[in-house]
C-alpha positions as YAML, in Angstrom:
chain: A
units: angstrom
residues:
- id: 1
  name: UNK
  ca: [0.00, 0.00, 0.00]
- id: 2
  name: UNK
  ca: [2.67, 1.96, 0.37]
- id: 3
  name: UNK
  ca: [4.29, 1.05, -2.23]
- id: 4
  name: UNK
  ca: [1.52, 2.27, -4.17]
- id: 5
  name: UNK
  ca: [0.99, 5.79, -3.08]
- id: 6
  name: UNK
  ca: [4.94, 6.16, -3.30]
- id: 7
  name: UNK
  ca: [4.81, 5.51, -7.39]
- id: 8
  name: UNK
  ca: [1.75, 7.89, -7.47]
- id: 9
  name: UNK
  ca: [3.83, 10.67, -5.93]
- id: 10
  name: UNK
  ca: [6.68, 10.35, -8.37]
- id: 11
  name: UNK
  ca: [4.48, 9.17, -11.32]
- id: 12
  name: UNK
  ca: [5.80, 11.92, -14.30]
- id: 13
  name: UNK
  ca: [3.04, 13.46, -15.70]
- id: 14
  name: UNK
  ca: [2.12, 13.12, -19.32]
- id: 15
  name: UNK
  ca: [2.18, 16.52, -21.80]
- id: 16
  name: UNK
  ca: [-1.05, 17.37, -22.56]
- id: 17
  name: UNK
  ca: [-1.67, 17.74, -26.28]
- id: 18
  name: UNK
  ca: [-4.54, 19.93, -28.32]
- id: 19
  name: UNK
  ca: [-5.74, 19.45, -31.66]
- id: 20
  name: UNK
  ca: [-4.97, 22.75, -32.43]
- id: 21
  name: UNK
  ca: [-5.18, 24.70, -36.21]
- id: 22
  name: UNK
  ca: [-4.10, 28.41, -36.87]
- id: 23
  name: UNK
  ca: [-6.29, 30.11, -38.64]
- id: 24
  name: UNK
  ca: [-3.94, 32.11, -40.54]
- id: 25
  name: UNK
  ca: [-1.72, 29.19, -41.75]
- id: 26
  name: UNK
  ca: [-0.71, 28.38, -45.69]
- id: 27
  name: UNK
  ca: [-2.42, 25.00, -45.49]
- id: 28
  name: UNK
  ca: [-5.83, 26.08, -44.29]
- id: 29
  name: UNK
  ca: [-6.67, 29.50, -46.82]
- id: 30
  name: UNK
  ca: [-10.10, 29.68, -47.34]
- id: 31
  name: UNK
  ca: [-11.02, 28.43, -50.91]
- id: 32
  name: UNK
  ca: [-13.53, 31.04, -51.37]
- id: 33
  name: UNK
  ca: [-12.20, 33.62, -53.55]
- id: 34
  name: UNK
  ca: [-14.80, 36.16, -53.08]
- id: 35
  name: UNK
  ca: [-13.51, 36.87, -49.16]
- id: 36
  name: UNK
  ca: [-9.83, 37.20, -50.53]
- id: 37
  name: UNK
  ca: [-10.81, 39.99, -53.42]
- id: 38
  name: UNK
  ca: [-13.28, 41.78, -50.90]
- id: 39
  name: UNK
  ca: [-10.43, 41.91, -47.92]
- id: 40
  name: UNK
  ca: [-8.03, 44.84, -49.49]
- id: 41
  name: UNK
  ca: [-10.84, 46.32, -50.42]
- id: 42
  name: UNK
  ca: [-12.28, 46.67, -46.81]
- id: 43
  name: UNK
  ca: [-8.48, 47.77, -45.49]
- id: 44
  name: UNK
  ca: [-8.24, 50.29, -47.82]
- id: 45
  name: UNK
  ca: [-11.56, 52.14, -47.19]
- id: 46
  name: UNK
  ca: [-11.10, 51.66, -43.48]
- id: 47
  name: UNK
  ca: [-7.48, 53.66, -43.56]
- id: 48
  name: UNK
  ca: [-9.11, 56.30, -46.13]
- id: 49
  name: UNK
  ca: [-11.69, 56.52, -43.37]
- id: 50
  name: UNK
  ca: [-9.23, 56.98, -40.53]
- id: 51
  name: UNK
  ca: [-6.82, 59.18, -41.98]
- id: 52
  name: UNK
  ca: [-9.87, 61.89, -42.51]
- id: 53
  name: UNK
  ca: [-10.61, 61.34, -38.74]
- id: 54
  name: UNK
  ca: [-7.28, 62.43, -37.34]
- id: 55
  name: UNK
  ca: [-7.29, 65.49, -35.11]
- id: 56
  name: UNK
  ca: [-4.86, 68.09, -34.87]
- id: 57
  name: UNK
  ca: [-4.52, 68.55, -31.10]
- id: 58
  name: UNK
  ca: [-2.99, 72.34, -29.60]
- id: 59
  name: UNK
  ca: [0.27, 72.54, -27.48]
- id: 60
  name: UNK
  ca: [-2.23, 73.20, -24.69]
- id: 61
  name: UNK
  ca: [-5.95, 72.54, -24.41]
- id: 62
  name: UNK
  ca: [-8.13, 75.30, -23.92]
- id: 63
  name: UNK
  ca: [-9.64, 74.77, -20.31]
- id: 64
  name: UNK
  ca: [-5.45, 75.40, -19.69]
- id: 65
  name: UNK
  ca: [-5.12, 78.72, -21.47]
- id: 66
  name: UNK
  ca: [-8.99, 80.12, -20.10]
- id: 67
  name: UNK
  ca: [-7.38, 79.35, -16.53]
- id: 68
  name: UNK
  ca: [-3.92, 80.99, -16.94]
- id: 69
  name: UNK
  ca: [-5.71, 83.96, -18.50]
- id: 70
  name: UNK
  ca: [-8.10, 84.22, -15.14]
- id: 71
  name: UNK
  ca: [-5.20, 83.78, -13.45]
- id: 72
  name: UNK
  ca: [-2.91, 86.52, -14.87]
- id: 73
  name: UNK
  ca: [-5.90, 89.13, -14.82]
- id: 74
  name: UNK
  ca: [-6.38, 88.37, -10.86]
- id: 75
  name: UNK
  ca: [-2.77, 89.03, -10.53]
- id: 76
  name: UNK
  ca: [-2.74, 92.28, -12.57]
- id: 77
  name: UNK
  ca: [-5.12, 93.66, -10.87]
- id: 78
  name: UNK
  ca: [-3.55, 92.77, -7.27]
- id: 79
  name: UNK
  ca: [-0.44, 94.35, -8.19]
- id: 80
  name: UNK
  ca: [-2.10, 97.69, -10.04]
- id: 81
  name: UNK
  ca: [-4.02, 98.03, -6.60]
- id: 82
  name: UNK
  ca: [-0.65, 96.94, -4.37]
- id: 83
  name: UNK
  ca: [1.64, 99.76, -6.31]
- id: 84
  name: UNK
  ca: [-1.37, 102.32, -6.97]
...
C-alpha cells in the first residue's frame, strides 16, 4: 500500500496535447475567392476613413489657457491696486 501511493507521488506526468489549427496558416486559406478579393478592399476604405478622422490637437488645451488667462488678470489687478 505503500508502495503504491509512493509511485503515485513520483508518477511523471504526461504533456497534454490539443488538436490545435491556426487560422492564418498556408495549409488552411479559405477556398472562397470572393472573401480574398473583398479583404483589401475593406483595409483600404477603413485607412481612407481613418486618416480623414485624425485630429490636430494644440500645445495646450483650452480649459489650460482660459485658466492661466483668469489667473494673470487676478494678478494684474492685485499688483495695479498693491503699487497704486
Amino acid at each position: 500500500m505503500k508502495v503504491q501511493a509512493l509511485l503515485i507521488l513520483f508518477k511523471q506526468r504526461k504533456h497534454r496535447t490539443f488538436n490545435y489549427k491556426p487560422r492564418f496558416s498556408e495549409e488552411h486559406k479559405p477556398e472562397d475567392s470572393n472573401n480574398t478579393e473583398s479583404q483589401p478592399d475593406f483595409i483600404s476604405k477603413w485607412k481612407a476613413a481613418k486618416e480623414g478622422k485624425r485630429k490636430v490637437k494644440g500645445v495646450l488645451p483650452v480649459r489650460t489657457l482660459i485658466l492661466a488667462l483668469v489667473l494673470l488678470l487676478i494678478l494684474m489687478y492685485v499688483l495695479e491696486k498693491k503699487y497704486m
